[in-house]
N, C-alpha and C positions, 0 to 999 in steps of 0.2 A: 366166428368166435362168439361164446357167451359172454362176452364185458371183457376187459384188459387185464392183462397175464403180464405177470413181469416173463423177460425172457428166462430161459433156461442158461445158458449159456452166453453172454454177451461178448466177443472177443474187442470189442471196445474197451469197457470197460477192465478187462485183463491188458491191453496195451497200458490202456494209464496206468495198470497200477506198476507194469513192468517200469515203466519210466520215472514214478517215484520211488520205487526201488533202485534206480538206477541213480539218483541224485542223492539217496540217504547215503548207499555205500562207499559214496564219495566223501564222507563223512572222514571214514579211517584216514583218508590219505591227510588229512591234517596232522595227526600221531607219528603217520612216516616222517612228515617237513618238519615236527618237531625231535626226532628222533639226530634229522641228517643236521638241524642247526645244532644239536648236541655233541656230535661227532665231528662236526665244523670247531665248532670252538673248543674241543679237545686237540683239534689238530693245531690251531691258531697258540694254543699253550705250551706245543712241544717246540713250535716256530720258537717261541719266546725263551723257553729252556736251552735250547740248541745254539741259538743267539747268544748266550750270556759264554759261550764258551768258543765259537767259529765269530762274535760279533752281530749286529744286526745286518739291515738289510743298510750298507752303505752307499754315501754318497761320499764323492771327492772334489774339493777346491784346489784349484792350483794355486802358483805363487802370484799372492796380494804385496803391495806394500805398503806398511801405513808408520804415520809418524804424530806422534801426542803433539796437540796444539794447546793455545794458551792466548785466550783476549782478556786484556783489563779494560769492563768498559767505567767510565768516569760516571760518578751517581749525580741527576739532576741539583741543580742550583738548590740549597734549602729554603725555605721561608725566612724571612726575615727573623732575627731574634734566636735561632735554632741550629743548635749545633751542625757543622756539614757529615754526610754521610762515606763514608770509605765504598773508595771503589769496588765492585763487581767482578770476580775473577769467572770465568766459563775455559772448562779445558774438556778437553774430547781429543780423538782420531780423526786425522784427516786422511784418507788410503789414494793412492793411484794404482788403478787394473793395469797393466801389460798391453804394448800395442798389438801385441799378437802372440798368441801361444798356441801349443799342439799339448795333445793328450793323447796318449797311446794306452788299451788298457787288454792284457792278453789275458782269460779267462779257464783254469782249470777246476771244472766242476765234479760234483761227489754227491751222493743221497746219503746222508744218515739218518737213525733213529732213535729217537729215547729209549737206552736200557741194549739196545742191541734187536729188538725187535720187529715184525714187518711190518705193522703198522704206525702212522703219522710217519711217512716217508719226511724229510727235510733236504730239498736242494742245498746244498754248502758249494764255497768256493773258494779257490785261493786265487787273489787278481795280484798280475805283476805290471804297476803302473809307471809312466814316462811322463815325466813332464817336462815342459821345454818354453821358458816365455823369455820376450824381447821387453825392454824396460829401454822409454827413453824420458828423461826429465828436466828436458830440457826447458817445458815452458814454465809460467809461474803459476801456483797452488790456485789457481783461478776460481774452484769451488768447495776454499776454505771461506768460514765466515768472514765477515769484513772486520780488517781490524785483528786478522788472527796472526799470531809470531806460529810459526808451525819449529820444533824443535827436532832437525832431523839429526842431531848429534845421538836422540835414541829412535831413531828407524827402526822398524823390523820387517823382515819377511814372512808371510803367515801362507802356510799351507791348510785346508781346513779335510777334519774327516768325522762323518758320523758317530764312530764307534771306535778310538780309540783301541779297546780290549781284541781289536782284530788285528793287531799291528804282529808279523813275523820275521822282524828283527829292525835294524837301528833304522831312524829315517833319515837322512841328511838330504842337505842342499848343495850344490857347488854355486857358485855366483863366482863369474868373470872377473879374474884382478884379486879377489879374496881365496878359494879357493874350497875346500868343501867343510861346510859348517853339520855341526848334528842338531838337528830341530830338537829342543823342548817344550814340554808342555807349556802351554798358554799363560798358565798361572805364573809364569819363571817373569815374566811382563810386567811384572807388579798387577796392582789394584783396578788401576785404569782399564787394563785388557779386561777384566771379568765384568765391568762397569759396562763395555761399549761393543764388543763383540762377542761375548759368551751369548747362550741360549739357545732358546727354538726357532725355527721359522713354521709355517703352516705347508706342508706339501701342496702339491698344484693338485687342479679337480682332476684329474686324470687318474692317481694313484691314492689323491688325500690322508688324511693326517699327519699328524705332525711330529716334527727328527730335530733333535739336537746333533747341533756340528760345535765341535772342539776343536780349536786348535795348536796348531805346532808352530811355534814361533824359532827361530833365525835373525840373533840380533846382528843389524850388520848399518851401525852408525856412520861406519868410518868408511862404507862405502854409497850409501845412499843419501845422494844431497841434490839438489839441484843444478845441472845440469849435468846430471851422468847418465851414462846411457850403459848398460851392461846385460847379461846376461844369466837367468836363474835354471837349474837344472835339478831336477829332484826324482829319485828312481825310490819306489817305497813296493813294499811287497803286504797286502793283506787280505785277510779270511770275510768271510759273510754270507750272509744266508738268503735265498729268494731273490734278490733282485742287486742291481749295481747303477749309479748315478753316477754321472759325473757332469760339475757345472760350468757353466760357459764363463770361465773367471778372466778371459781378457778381452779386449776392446775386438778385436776379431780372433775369434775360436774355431780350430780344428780339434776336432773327438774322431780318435776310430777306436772300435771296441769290437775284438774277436772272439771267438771260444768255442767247446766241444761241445755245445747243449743245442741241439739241433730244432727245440723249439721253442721261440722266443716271442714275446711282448715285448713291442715298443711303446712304453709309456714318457712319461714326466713331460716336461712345457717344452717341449720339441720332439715329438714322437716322428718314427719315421713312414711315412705316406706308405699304405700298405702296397705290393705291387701287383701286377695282374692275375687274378688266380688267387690271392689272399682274401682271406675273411676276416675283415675287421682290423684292430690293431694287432690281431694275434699273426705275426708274421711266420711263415717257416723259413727253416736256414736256406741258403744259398747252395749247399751241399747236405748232402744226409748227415757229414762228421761234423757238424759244427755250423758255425754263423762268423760272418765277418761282415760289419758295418762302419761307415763314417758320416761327419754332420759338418758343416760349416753354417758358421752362426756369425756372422756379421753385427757390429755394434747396435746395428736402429732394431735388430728383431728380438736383442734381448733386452730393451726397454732400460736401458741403466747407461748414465750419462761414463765420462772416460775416468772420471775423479770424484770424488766427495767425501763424505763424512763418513765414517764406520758405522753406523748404527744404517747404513743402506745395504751392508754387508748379509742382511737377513732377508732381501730380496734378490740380492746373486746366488743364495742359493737353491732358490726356486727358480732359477733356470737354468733348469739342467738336462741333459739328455738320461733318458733309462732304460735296459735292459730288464725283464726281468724270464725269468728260468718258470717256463710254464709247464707245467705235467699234463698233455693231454687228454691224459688219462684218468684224471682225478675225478675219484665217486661220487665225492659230493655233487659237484657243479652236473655231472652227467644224470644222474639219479634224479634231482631236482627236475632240471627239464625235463625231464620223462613224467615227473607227477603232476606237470603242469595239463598232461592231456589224460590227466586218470580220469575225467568225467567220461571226456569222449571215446577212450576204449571202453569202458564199462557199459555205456549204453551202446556199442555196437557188438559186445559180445552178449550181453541181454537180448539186442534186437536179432540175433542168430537164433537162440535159445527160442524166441516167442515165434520166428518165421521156421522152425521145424516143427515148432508146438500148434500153429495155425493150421501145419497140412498132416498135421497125427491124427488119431483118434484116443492117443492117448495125452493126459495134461502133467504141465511141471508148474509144483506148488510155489507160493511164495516161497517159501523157507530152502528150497533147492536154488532160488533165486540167487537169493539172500547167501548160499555154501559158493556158488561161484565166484560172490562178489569177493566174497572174503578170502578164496582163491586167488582172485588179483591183485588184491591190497598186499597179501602175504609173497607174491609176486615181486614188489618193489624192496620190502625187507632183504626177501634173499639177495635182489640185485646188491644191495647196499652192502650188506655182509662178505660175501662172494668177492665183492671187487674191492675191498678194503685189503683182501689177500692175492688176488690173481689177476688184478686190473681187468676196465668194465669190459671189456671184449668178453673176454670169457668168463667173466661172471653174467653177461646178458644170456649167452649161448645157454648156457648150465641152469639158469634161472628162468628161462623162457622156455625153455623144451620139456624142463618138470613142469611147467603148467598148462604149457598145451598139450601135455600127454593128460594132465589129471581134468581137467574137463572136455578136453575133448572124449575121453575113456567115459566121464558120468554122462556125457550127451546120450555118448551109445548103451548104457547102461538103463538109464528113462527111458527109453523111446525103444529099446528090446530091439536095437539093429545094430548091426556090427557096421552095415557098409553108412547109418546116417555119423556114427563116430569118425569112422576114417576122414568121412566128409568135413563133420566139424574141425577134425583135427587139422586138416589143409587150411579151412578159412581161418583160423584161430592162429595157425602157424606164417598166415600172408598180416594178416593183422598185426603179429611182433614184428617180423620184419619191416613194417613199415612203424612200429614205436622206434625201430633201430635207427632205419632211414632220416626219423626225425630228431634222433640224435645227432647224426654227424652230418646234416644238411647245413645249422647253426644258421647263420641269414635265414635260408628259404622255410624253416621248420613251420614257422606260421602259416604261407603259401602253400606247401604239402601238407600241412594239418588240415586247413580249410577244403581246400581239394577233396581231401581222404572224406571229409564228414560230409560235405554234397554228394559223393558218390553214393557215401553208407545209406543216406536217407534217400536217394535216388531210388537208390535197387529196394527199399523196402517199399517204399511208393507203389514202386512197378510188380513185385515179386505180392500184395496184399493188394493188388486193382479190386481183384472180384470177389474178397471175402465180404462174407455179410458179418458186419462187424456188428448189428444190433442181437445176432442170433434166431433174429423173427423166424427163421427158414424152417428150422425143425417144427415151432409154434402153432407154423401155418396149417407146416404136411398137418401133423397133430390134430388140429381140431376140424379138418376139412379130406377128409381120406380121398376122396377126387380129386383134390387139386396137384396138380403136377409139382412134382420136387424143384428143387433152384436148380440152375446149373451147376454144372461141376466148379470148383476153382480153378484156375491157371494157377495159382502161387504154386 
């Protein structure tokens, strides 16, 4: 050679640039994750719509009983010279839980949608609940304040529920010896009820945020005193949306809870241990028609003594058992995952692109790069779209075969070969099936993700051994007509 020559052709230098082209076009899938959090919270406002009319996502307490207490305490001796102070009056609820109660809750579900439309599906339900608690009171108010008169001449029974506005028709109580009372609302209690057991509590971390419980009061003086022992029965029928709770309101609690929705989540502060074969807490039914579960919760697991004050009332309802009505099928949550690996297909559908371009003699420019990538991106749109109306199955099928028809078709279109197209179009159509794969793997997705990418860069390792990626080769023949050509490539 006369002095140094940039190469003619560097396939180095083309890998990099393939590769930050492959990291720019990763760019778009941001606009997707913003598009699907928009369609996320369009669907989380038809929840809230649909709620204000089937109810929210309820929770149910069974029968509490509490009775308004009353201590005067005596104000310290005055200073000398100073008039003396009038006693201290403190009044509150003192409640006793039930030594035992069962909760029975059978579950007819329904999808509706706002306006009548197919999108923002909304799981609805109507529960038909049983409640059944043993009451004995015989010992004495042990964890009232000291010093407290507890006035059980106004006792009441208090049933609690989320969402009132779900309620399909009367609610009553039967109590042993009385006979069947009709629960009113809370406020029927006077002042005191709204003072010491109205509000919110904080849902547990498993399902979080935060539910106001209401309740339904059963005044029943004349039969709850100390030392009676009797029994409370309440059968109520109501509606609600997405999910169903019910709290462990006696000193030892049975919950069973049946129904037609054959895939379910078990969340809230007792979810049920998932069984062999389950992923996660998303449990499947027991049968294709439905699910049918129960829970035994014993006193020390739900953390709340046998009696105390009402304002402890906001920690029994954070321990509840939940069901909730899962859609396996939901685009959002599916599409997302899938864009969590839009780096790694893009540079392994690039890295196909650059290994039929390595053993061409013909080249593909940036800018064709650049039509595939956005091929792909526009890839997760359709998914999104598509499975908003026909669920992701076949919105992936329909959304992934128009795109590896339409680059696998531009491979063979560059490259002036039918049979390197057909070709692309097999690798490009093993590569969706395994985006698919790592959709419904859920645990293992990371495992078969990582896998899938040491392979990808395995076989480009292997399939690019003996390119001369500086290009010197042509340079050399070039300036040295004697010197014998490179070897061929194996890629």
């Amino acid at each position: 050679m006369n002095g140094a020559r940039l190469p003619s052709r560097s396939l180095g230098l083309k890998f990099l640039l393939v590769c930050a082209l492959a990291v720019l076009m990763s760019l778009p899938a941001f606009a997707v994750f913003a598009i699907i959090y928009e369609r996320t919270s369009r669907a989380q406002t038809v929840i809230q719509e649909v709620g204000q009319t089937y109810g929210g996502e309820q929770t149910f307490i069974g029968p509490v009983v509490v009775a308004p207490y009353r201590v005067v305490r005596a104000a310290p001796p005055p200073p000398p010279g100073t008039p003396a102070q009038p006693p201290t009056v403190e009044t509150g609820l003192y409640m006793v839980f039930a030594d035992t109660g069962q909760a029975n809750a059978v579950v007819d579900t329904d999808v509706r949608s706002r306006g009548g439309g197919d999108l923002f599906k909304v799981r609805t339900y109507t529960a038909d609940l049983d409640f059944r608690a043993h009451f004995d009171l015989t010992g004495e108010p042990s964890e009232a304040p000291e010093g407290a008169t507890v006035d059980w001449s106004r006792a009441a029974i208090l049933i609690g529920v989320a969402d009132p506005r779900g309620a399909q028709g009367r609610a009553e109580i039967e109590i042993t010896g009385r006979g069947t009372i009709q629960l009113a609302p809370g406020s029927a209690y006077g002042q005191i009820m709204g003072n010491y057991v109205m509000g919110s509590y904080a849902g547990g971390p498993t399902y979080g945020g935060g539910r106001s419980i209401q309740w339904l009061v059963a005044e029943a003086g004349d039969l709850v005193r100390p030392g009676a022992i009797f029994d409370a029965t309440s059968r109520l029928r109501f509606t609600g949306v997405e999910s169903l709770g019910i709290a462990a309101f006696a000193q030892n609690t049975d919950i069973a809870i049946r129904g037609d929705w054959p895939d379910i989540g078990y969340v809230g502060a007792f979810p049920r241990p998932p069984e062999e074969g389950e992923q996660g807490s998303l449990a499947k039914a027991k049968n294709a028609n439905g699910f049918e579960e129960s829970w035994s919760i014993p006193l020390i697991a739900r953390n709340l003594s046998a009696a105390g004050l009402a304002t402890n009332l906001s920690n029994l309802a954070s321990a509840d058992v939940r069901v909730r009505f899962v859609d396996p099928s939901n685009p959002y949550q599916s599409v997302t995952r899938a864009l969590k690996y839009a780096l790694l297909f893009l540079g392994v559908v690039f890295l196909a692109y650059f290994l039929f371009e390595s053993t061409s003699e013909r080249r593909v420019h940036p800018a064709q790069y650049i039509l595939v990538g956005l091929a792909q991106i526009i890839f997760y749109l359709l998914l999104l779209a598509i499975a908003e109306r026909m669920g992701f199955d076949w919105a992936f099928l329909i959304a992934a075969g128009a795109t590896v028809t339409l680059i696998g078709a531009y491979l063979g279109a560059i490259f002036k070969s039918r049979q390197r197209g057909f070709v692309g179009m097999g690798c490009f159509a093993a590569l969706y099936a395994l985006i698919y794969l790592l959709m419904r793997l859920e645990d293992y997705a990371l495992l078969a993700g990582s896998v899938a990418a040491f392979l990808a860069i395995a076989a480009v390792m292997w399939f690019t051994r003996n390119l001369d990626w500086y290009g010197l080769a042509g340079e050399l023949r070039g300036s040295d007509p004697q010197r014998p050509s490179a070897p061929p490539s194996n890629a």
